[in-house]
RODRENMI-421509 format. One record per residue: residue in three letters; x, y, z of N, C-alpha, C in turn. Coordinates in pm, whole numbers, padded with zeros to 5 digits, always signed. Layout:
BEGIN
ALAXYZXYZXYZ/...
***
This chain:
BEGIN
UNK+10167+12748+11114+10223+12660+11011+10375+12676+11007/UNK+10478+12558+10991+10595+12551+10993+10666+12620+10860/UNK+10713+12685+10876+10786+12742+10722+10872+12583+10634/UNK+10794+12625+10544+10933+12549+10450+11053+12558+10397/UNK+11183+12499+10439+11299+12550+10394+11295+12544+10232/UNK+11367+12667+10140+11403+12657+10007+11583+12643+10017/UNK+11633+12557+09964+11775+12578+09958+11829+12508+09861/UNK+11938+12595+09774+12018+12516+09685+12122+12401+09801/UNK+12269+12366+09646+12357+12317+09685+12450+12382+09781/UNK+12551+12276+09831+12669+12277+09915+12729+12391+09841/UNK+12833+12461+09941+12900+12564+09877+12862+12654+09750/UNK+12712+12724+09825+12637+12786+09745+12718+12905+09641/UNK+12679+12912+09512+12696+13010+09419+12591+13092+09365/UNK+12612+13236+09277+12547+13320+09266+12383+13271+09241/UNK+12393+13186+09177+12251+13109+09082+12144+13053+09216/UNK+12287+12970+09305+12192+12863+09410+12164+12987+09516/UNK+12161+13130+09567+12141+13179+09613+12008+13251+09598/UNK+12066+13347+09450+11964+13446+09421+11836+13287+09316/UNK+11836+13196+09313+11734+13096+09287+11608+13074+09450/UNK+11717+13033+09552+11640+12985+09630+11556+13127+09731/UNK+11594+13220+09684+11575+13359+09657+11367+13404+09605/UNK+11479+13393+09490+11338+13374+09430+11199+13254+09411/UNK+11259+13139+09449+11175+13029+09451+11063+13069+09584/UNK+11156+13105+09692+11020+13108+09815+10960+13226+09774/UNK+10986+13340+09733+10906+13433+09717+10785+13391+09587/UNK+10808+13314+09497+10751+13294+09413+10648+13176+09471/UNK+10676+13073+09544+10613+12967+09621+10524+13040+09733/UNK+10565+13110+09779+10444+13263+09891+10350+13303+09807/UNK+10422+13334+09720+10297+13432+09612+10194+13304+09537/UNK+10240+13199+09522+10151+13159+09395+10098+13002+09428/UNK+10170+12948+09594+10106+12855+09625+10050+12852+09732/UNK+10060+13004+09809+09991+13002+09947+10104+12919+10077/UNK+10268+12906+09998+10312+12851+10113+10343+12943+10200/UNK+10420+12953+10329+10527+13029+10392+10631+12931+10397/UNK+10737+13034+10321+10870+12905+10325+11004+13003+10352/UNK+11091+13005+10386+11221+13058+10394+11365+13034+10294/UNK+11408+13114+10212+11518+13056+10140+11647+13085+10246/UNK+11706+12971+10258+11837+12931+10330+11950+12865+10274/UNK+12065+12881+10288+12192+12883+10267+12293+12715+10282/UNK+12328+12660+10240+12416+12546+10289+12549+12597+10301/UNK+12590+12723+10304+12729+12767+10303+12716+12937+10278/UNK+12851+12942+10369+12849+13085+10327+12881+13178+10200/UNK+12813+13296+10159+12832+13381+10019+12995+13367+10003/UNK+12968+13297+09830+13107+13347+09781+13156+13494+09769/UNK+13284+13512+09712+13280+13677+09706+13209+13753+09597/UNK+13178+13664+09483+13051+13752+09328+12960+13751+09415/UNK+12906+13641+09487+12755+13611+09557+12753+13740+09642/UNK+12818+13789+09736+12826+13916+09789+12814+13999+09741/UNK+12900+14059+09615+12910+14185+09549+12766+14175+09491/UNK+12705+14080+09477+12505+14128+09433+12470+14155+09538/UNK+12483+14069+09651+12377+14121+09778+12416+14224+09847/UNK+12542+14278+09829+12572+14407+09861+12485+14523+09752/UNK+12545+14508+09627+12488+14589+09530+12315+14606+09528/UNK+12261+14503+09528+12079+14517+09578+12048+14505+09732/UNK+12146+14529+09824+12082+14590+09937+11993+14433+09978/UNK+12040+14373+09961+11980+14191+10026+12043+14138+10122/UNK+11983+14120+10254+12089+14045+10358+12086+13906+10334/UNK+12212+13888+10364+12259+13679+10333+12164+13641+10383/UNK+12155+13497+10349+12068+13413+10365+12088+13337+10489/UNK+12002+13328+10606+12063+13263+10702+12159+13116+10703/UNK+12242+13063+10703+12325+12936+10726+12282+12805+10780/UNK+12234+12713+10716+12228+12595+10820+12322+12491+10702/UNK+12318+12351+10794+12365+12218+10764+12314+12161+10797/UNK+12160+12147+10846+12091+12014+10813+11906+12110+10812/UNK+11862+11992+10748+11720+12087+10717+11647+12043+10854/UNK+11514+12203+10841+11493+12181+11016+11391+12172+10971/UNK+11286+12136+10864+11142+12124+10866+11168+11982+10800/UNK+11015+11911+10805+10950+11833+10763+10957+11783+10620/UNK+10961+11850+10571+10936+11940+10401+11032+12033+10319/UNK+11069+11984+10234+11180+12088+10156+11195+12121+10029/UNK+11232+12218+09990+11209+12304+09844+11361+12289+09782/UNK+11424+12214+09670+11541+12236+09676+11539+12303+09524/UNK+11659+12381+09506+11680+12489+09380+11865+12420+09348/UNK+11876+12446+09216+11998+12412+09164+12084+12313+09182/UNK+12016+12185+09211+12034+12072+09249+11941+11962+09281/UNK+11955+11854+09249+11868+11757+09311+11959+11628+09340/UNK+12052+11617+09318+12145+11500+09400+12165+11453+09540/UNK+12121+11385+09641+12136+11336+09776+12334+11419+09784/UNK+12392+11366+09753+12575+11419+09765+12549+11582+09814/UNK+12485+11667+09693+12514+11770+09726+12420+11862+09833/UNK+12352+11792+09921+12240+11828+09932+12275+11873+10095/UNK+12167+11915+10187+12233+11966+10322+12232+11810+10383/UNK+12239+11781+10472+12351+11662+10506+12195+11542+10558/UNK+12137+11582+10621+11997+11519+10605+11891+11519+10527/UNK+11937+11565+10425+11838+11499+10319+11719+11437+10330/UNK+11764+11261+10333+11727+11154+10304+11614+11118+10472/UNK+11631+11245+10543+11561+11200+10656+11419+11283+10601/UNK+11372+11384+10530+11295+11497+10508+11264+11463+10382/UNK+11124+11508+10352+11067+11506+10213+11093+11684+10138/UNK+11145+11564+10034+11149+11740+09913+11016+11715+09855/UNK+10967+11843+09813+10840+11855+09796+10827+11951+09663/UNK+10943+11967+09655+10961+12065+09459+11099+12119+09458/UNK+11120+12076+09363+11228+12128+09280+11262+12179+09170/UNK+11350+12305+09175+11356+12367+09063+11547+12365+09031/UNK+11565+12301+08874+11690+12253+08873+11742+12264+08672/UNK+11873+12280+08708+11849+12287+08513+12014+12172+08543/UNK+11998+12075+08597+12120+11955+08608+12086+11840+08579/UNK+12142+11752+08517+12113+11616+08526+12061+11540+08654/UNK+11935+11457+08607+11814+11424+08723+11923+11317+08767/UNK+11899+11301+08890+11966+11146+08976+11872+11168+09104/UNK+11759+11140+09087+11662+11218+09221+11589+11120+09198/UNK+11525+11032+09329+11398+10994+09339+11277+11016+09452/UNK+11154+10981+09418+11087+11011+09522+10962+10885+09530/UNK+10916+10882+09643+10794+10809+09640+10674+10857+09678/UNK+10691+11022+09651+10544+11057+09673+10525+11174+09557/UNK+10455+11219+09474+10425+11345+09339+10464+11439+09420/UNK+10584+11533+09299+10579+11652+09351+10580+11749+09244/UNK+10674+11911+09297+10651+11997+09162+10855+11933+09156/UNK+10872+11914+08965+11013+11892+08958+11014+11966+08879/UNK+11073+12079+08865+11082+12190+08722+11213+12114+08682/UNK+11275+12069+08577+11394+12053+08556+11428+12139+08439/UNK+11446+12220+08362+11507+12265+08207+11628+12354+08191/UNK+11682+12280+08062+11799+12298+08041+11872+12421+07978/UNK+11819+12517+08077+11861+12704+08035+11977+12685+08157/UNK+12071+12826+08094+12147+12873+08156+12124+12864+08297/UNK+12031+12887+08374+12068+12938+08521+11936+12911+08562/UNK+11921+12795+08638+11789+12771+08757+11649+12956+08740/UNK+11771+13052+08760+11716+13177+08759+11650+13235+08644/UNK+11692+13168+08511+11641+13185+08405+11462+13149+08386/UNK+11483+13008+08462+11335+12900+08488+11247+12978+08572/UNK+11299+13070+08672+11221+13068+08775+11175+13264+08698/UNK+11243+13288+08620+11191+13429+08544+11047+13375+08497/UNK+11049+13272+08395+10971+13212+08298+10787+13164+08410/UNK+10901+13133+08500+10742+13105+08602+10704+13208+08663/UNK+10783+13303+08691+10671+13406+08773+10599+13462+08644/UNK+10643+13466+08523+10543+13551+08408+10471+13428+08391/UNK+10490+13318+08409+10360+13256+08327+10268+13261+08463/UNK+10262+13316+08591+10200+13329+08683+10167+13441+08738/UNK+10227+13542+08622+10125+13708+08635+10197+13713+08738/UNK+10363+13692+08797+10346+13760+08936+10476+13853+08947/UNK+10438+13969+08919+10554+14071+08957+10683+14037+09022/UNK+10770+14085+08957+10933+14061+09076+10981+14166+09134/UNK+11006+14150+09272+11095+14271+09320+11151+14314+09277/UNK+11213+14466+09269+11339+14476+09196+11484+14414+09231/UNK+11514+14411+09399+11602+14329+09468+11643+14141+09419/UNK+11504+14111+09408+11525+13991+09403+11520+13984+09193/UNK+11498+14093+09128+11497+14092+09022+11659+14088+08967/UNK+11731+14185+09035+11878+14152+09056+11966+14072+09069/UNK+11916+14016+09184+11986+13889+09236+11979+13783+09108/UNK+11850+13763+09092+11805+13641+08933+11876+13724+08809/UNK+11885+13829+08769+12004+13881+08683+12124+13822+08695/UNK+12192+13885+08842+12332+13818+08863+12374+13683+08838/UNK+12253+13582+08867+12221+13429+08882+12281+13419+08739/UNK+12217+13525+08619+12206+13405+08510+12323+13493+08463/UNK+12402+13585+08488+12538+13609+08461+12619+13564+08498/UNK+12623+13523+08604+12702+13397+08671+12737+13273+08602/UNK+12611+13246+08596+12594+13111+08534+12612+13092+08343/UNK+12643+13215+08324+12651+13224+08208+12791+13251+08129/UNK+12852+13331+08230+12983+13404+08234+12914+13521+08098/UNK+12840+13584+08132+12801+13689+08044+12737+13609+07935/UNK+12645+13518+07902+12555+13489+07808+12648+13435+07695/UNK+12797+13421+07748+12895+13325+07689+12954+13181+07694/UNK+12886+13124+07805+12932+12985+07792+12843+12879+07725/UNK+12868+12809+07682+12801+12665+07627+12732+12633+07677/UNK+12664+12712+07784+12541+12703+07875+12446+12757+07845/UNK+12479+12881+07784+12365+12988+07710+12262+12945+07638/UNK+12135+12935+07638+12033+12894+07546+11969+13050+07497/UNK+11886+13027+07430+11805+13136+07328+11708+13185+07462/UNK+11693+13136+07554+11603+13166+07681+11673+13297+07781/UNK+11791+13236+07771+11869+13337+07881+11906+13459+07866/UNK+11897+13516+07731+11938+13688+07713+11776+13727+07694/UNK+11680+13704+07703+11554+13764+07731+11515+13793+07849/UNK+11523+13681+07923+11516+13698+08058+11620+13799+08174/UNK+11737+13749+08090+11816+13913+08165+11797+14028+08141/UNK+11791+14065+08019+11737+14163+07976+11589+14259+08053/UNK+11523+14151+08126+11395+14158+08120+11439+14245+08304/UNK+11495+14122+08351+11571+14144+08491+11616+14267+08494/UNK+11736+14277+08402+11809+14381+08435+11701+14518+08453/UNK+11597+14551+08374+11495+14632+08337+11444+14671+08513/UNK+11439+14527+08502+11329+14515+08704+11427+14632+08776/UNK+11569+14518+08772+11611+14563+08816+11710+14722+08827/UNK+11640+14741+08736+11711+14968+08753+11858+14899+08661/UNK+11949+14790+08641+12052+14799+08603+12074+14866+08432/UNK+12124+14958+08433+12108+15035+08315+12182+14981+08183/UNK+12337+14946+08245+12367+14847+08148+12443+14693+08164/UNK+12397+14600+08165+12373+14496+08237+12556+14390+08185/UNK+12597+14460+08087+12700+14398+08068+12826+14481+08167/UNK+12794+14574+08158+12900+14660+08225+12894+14616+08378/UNK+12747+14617+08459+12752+14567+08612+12806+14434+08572/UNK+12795+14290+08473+12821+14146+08476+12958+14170+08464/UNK+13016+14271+08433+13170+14251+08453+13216+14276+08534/UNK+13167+14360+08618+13209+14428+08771+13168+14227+08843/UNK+13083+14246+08854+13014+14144+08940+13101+13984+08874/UNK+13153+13952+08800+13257+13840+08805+13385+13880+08783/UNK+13426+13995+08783+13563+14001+08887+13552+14023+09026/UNK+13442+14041+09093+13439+14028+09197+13489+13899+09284/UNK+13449+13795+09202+13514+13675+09273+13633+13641+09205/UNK+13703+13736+09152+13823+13638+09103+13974+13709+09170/UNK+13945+13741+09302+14037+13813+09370+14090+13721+09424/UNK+14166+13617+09406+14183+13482+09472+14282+13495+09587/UNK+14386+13626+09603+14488+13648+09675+14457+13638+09771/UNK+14348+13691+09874+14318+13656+10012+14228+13539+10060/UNK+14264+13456+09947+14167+13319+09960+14306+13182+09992/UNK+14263+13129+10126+14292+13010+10121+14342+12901+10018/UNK+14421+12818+10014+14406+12697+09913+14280+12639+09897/UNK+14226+12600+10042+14177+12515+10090+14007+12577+10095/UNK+13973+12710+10030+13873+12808+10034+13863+12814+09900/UNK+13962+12825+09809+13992+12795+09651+13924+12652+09594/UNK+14002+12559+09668+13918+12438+09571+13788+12424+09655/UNK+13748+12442+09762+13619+12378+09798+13534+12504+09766/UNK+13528+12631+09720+13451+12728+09675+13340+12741+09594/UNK+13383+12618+09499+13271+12580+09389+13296+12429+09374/UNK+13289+12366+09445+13343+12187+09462+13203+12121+09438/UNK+13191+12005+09358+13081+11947+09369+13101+11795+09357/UNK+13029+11673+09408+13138+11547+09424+13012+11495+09309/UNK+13133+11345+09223+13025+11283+09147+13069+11162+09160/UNK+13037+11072+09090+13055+10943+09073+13074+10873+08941/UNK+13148+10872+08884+13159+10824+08728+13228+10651+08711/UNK+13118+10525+08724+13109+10475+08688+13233+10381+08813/UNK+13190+10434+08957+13228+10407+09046+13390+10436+09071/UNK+13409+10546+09009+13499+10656+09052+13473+10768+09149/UNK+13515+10776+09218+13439+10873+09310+13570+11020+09236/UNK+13502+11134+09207+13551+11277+09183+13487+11363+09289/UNK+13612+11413+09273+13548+11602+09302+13577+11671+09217/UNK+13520+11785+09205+13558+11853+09083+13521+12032+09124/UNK+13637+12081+09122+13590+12214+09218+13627+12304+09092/UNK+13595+12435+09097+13591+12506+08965+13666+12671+09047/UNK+13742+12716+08984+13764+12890+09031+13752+12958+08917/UNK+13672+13090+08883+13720+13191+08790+13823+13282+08852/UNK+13909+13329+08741+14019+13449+08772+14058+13520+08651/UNK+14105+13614+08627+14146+13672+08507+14345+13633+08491/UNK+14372+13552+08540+14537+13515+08550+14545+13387+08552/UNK+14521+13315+08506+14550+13147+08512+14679+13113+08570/UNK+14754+13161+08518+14935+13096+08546+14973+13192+08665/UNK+14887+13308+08743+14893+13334+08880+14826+13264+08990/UNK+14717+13226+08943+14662+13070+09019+14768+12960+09043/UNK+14800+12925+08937+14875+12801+08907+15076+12820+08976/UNK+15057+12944+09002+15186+12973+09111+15154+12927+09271/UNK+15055+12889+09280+15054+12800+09453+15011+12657+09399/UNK+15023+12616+09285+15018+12480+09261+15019+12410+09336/UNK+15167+12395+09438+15163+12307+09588+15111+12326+09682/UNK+15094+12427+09695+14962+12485+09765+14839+12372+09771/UNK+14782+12453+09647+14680+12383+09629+14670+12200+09595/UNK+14776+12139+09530+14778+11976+09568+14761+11940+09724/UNK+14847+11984+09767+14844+11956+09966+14684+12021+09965/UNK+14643+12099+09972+14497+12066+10009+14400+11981+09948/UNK+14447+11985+09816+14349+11859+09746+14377+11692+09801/UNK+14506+11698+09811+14505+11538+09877+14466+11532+09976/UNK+14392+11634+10099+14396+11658+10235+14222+11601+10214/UNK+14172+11637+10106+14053+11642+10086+14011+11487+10112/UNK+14125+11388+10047+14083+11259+10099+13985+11207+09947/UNK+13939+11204+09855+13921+11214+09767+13998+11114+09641/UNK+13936+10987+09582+14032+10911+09472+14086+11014+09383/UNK+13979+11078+09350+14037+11175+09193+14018+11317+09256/UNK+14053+11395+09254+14018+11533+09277+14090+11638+09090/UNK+13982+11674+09053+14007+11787+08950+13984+11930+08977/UNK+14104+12022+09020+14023+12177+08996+14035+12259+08882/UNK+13932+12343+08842+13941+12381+08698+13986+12519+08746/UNK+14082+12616+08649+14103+12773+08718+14047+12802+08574/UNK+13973+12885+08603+13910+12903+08422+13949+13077+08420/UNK+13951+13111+08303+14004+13277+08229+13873+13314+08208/UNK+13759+13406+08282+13648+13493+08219+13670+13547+08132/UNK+13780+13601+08110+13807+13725+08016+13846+13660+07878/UNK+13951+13539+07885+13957+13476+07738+13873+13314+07685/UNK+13868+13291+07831+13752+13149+07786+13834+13072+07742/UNK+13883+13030+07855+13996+12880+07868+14029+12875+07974/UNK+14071+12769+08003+14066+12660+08125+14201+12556+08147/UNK+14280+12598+08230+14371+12487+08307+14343+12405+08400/UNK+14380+12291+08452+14271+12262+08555+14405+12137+08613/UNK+14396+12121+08700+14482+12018+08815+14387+11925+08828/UNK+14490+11829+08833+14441+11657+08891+14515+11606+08970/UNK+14491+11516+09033+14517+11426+09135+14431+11320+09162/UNK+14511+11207+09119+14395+11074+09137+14484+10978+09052/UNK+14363+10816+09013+14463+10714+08978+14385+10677+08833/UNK+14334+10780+08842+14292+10769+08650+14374+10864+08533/UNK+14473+10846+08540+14525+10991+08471+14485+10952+08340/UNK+14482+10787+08268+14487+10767+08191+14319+10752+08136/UNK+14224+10783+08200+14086+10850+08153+14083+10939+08150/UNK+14173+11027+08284+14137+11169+08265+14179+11204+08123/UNK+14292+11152+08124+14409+11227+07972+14307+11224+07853/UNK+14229+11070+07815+14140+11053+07741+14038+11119+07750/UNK+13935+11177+07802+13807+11229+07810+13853+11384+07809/UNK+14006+11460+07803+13994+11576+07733+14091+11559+07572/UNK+14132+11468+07577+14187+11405+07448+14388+11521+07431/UNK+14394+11493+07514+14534+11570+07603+14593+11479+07697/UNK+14726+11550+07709+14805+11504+07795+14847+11571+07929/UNK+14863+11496+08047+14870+11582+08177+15010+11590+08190/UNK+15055+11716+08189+15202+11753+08226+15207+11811+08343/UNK+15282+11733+08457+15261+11787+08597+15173+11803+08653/UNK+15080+11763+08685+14923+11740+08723+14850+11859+08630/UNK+14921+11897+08559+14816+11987+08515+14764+11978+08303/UNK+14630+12005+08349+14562+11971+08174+14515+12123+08106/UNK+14569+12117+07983+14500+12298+07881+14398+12217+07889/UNK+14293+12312+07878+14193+12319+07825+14138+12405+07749/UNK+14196+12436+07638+14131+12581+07548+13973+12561+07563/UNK+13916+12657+07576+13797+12658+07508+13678+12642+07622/UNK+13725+12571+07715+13616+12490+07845+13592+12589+07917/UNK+13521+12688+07968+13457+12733+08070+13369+12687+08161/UNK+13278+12576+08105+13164+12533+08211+13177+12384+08243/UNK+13196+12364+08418+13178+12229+08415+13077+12117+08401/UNK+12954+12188+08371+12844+12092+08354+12841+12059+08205/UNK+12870+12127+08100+12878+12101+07971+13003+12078+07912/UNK+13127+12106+07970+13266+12071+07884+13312+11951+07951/UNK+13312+11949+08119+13410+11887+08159+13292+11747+08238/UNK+13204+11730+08316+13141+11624+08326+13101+11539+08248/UNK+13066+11617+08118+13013+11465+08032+13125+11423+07934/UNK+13271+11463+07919+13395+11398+07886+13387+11319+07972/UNK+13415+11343+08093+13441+11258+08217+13342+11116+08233/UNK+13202+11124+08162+13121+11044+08178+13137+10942+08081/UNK+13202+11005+07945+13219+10917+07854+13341+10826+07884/UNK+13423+10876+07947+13542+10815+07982+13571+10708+08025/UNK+13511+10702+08145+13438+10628+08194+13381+10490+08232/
***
């Protein structure tokens, strides 16, 4: 029997990793498949510091799916998806994003709106009696710290500090705030990172009302040290080719957000954060997450 690929999104993060992680192991155990979780990009640097820390080797790499059949985690959009898609049947999905997915044959679609894909996929192995590794119990920890920025962003539901809690337990981590702080400064070492490794790191493309965006996201603990390769980083964003391009540099540590533009909407962008852009660049007090602060301004905008 052909394995089934499991794989999140493009320019995978902690969640779309340690998710598609746990989805095949959980899909082995409880549907009799054999499936493989695989990669659309290589580990960011947080995504590392877990699979270093639980002793997990990366996930092998592809760009286009090689089975028949496919499992996708932390996403369901054709855009973000490995590049053939639309040639292969998805056959379940597990996702906590706004649906834009269709199909013409029944499948499994978990969609709910918790913190971290990893949160969902806690909730199903207990409602399916099925033990978690401690490794992969980790990884789904890290997922929903990630995705949470410590059980602090506007992402957080009443679901997600049980389930870490529960994780962290699996996983031997003794105190789970102290490793979530190690583990997101891990990626916010931006100095030996590219411009061009910076905005496409966490990049995801949308479409608002036949605007085409990108919208790429960095954490760091220095905002206005980011924002010192400014030209830097424009020359790669226009390189990108892209009408609008937005990158957000967000503060873990104080929970706020500057973010660069480039494009020919300044005058929606300006509106949908209810601010003004001085030099391509917009405050954003307060915004940490782009699925809840900054896409659905953008949608209303619009």
């Amino acid at each position: 029997m052909t394995k089934k690929l499991v794989f999140g999104h493009q320019n995978p993060d902690t969640d779309t990793i340690a998710s598609a992680i746990a989805a095949s192991y959980l899909l082995n155990q409880t549907m009799g498949e054999e499936t493989e979780p695989v990669a659309l990009g290589e580990p960011n640097a947080e995504t590392q510091f877990a699979l270093d820390y639980f002793k997990v080797k990366p996930l092998r790499v592809i760009e286009k799916a090689e089975t028949e059949q496919v499992y996708l985690v932390d996403h369901n959009e054709a855009a973000q998806s490995a590049k053939n898609i639309d040639e292969v049947e998805v056959v379940g999905v597990y996702d906590h994003h706004k649906i834009n997915f269709s199909s013409d044959a029944p499948l499994w679609f978990i969609n709910m709106p918790l913190g971290s894909v990893a949160t969902i996929l806690y909730y199903e192995f207990k409602k399916s009696n099925i033990e978690i590794p401690s490794d992969v119990a980790g990884m789904m920890a890290s997922a929903i710290i990630s995705d949470t920025l410590l059980l602090k962003s506007p992402t957080t539901t009443s679901m997600d500090q049980p389930a870490l809690e529960a994780l962290a337990e699996i996983a031997g981590i003794k105190d789970y705030e102290a490793y979530g702080l190690e583990l997101l400064k891990a990626g916010t070492d931006l100095s030996s990172r590219t411009a061009q490794e910076l905005i496409d790191g966490d990049a995801k493309s949308f479409d608002f009302n036949g605007h085409t965006f990108r919208i790429g996201q960095v954490n760091t603990v220095d905002i206005d040290e980011t924002l010192e390769r400014q030209s830097e980083l424009e020359s790669a964003m226009q390189a990108e080719g892209y009408d609008n391009f937005l990158f957000v540099i967000t503060d873990i540590l104080n929970s706020n957000s500057k973010a660069l533009y480039l494009g020919d909407a300044s005058n929606e962008v300006a509106k949908a954060f209810d601010t003004d852009i001085k030099n391509n660049v917009i405050d954003l007090p307060g915004v940490v997450s782009r699925k809840k602060q900054v896409v659905p301004p953008l949608t209303a905008a619009f």
